[in-house]
C-alpha positions in Angstrom: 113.8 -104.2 9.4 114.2 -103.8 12.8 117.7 -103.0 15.0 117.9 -102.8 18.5 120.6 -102.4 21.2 121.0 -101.4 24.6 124.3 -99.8 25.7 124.9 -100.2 29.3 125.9 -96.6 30.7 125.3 -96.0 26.9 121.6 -95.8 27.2 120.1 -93.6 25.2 118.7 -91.4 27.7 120.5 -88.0 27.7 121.5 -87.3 31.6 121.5 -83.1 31.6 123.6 -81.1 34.1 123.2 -77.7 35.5 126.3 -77.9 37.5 129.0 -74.9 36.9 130.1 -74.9 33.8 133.1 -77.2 32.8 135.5 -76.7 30.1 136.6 -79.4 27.5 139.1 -82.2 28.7 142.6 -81.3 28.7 143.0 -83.6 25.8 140.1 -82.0 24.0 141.3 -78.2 22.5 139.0 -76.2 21.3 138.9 -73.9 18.2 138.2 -70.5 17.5 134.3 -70.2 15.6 136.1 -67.7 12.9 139.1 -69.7 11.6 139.1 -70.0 8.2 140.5 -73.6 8.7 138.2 -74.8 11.3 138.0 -78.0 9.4 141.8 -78.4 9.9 141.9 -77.2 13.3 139.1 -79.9 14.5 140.5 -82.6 12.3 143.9 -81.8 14.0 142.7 -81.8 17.7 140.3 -84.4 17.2 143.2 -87.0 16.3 145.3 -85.4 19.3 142.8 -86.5 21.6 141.5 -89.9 20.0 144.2 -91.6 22.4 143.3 -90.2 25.2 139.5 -90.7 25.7 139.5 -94.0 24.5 139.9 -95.1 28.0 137.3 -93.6 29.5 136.4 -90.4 31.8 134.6 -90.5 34.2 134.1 -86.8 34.9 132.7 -86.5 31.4 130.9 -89.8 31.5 132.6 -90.9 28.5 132.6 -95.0 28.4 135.4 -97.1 28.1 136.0 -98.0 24.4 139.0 -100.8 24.6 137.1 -102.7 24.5 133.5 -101.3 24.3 130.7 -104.1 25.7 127.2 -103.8 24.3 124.2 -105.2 25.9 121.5 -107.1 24.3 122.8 -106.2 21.0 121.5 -107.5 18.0 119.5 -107.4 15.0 116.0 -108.6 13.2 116.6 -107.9 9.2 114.5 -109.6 6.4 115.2 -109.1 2.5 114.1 -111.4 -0.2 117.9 -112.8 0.2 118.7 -112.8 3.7 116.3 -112.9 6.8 118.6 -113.1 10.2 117.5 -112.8 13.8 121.1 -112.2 15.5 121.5 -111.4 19.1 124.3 -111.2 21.5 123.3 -110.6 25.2 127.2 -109.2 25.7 129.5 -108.3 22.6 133.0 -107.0 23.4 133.8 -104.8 20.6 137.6 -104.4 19.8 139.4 -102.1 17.8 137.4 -98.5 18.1 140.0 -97.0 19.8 141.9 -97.3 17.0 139.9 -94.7 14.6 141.6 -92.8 11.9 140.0 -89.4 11.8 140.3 -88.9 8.1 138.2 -85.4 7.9 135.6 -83.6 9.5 133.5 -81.1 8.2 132.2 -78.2 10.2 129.2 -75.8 9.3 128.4 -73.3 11.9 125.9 -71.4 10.2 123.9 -74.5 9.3 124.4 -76.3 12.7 125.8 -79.0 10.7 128.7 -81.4 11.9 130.1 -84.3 9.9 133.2 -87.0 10.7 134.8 -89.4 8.3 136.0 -92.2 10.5 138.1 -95.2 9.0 139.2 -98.4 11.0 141.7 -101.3 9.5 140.2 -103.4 11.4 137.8 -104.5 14.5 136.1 -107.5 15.6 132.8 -108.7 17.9 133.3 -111.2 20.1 130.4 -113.2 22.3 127.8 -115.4 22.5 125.3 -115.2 20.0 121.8 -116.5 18.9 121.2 -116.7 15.2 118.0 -118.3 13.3 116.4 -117.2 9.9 117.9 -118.2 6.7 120.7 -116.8 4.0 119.6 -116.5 0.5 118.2 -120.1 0.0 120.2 -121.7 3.0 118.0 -121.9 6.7 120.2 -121.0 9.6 120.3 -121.5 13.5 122.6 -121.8 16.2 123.7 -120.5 19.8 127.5 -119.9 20.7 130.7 -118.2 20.7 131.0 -115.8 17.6 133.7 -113.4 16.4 133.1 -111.2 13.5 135.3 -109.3 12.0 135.3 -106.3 9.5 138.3 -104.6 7.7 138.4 -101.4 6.1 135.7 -99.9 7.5 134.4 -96.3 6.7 132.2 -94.3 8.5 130.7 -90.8 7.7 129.1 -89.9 11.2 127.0 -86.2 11.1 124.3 -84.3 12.8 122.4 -81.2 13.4 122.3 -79.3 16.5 120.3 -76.5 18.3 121.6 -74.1 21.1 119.7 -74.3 24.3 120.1 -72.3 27.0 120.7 -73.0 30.5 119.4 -70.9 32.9 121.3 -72.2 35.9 124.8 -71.7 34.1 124.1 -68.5 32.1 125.0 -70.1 29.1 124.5 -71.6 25.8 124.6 -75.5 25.5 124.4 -77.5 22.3 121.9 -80.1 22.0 121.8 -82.9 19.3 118.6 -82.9 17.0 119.3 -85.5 14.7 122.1 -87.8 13.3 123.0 -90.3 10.6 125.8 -93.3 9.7 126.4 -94.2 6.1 129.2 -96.9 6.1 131.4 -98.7 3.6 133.0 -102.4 4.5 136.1 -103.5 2.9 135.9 -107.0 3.8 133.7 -108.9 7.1 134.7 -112.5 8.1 132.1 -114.9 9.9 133.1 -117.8 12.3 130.1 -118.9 14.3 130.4 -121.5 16.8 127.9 -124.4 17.5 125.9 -123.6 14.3 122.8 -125.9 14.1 123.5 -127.6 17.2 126.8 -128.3 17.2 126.7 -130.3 13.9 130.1 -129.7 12.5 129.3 -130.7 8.9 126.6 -128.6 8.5 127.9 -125.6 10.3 131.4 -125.6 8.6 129.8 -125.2 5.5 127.9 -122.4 6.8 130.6 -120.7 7.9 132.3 -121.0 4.4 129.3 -120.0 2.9 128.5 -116.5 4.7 132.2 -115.9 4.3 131.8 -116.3 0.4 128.8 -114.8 -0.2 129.4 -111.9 2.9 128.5 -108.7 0.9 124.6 -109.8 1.0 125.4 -110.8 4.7 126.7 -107.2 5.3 124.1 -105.5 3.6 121.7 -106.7 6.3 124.1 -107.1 9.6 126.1 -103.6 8.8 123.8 -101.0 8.9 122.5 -102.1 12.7 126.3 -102.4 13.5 126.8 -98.8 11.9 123.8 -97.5 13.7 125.1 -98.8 17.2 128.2 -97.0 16.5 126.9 -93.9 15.2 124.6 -94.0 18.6 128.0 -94.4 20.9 129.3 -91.7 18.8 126.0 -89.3 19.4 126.1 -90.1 23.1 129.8 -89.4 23.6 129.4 -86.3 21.9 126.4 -85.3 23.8 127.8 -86.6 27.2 130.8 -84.0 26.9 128.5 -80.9 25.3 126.0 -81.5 28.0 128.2 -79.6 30.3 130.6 -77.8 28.3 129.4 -74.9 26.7 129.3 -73.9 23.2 131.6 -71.1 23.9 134.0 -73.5 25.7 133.8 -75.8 22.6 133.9 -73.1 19.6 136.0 -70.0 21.1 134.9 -65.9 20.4 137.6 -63.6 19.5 
């Protein structure tokens, strides 16, 4: 299975900066390394700040997320049961501004960070190009599309290594690897245009990925998970790129 995407200003290309140190946002407070509820500290100044940097910054090269557009997004999956080729050369992605934080989960020692992320709902919205088959049904068409998924959880963690930087004097934290494991309450389909604009036929489609969307999922969801798990990764690494792990986790 393949899954690709490209990300605009999101490309996954890590942009390092040895200008002067910069503390956190002014939304963003830190927390002290030693506090015996670090968990609760993060958890509580994560969801302080959610509002703010949904919109953007610039100074920290944090992208605007209401809504969020992907580029060339898409997927290439093939099962026994479902084999989709789904692209979207622009999908507006509404709604990930408005994560619940629900826990996060900080190990120091081990270099380990982990989020649990929860949305109600969000939705996809563009022009898409599907062709492959579900189950025992083929499938093709090119149009407008808006999918949406409810009660989605997320569990978004990764390791990390300090680097230094000689230029600034200072410790930096660099990402080493990440992973998404996601749970979907409920996704709705509605694709426009399906096999050529035959209404018929692509009614019935419609009705059937809808019924039957929890195979549909298993193959679309994990490259939707990914892409936001990769957002996540590069916002995260955007900011600790030039703030420094002492701005980020205070010393006594």
């Amino acid at each position: 299975m393949a899954r690709y995407f490209t990300c605009g200003a999101l490309a996954l290309i890590l942009v390092v900066c040895y200008a002067d140190a910069l503390k956190l946002p002014s939304y963003i407070k830190a927390c002290k390394r030693d506090d015996p509820k670090l968990n609760e500290c993060a958890l509580k100044n994560g969801r302080e700040a959610v509002s703010r940097f949904v919109n953007g910054d610039r100074k920290y090269k944090i992208p605007n997320l209401n809504p969020l557009t992907l580029y060339n997004f898409g997927v290439d999956s093939g099962s026994s049961s479902v084999g989709i080729k789904l692209t979207f050369k622009e999908a507006q992605i509404h709604g990930l501004g408005e994560v619940d934080i629900r826990a996060t989960k900080l190990d120091l020692e081990k270099k380990h960070i982990e989020f649990d992320l929860f949305w109600d709902v969000f939705y996809i919205l563009g022009d898409y190009e599907i062709s492959g088959r579900v189950l025992v049904l083929p499938i093709t068409g090119k149009g407008p599309a808006n999918i949406t998924v409810t009660n989605l959880v997320v569990t978004f963690g990764f390791d990390y290594e300090l680097v230094p930087k000689k230029k600034a004097g200072k410790e930096y934290v660099s990402l080493t690897s990440s992973n998404v494991k996601f749970e979907v309450g409920r996704a709705y389909f509605d694709l426009k245009n399906l096999f050529n604009g035959d209404r018929l036929l692509g009614d019935n489609m419609n009705q059937f990925l809808n019924e039957n969307w929890r195979e549909v999922t298993k193959e679309l969801g994990p490259s939707l998970a990914d892409s936001i798990g990769a957002v996540i990764r590069q916002i995260i690494q955007q900011i600790v790129d030039v703030v420094p792990y002492d701005n980020i986790f205070l010393a006594n």
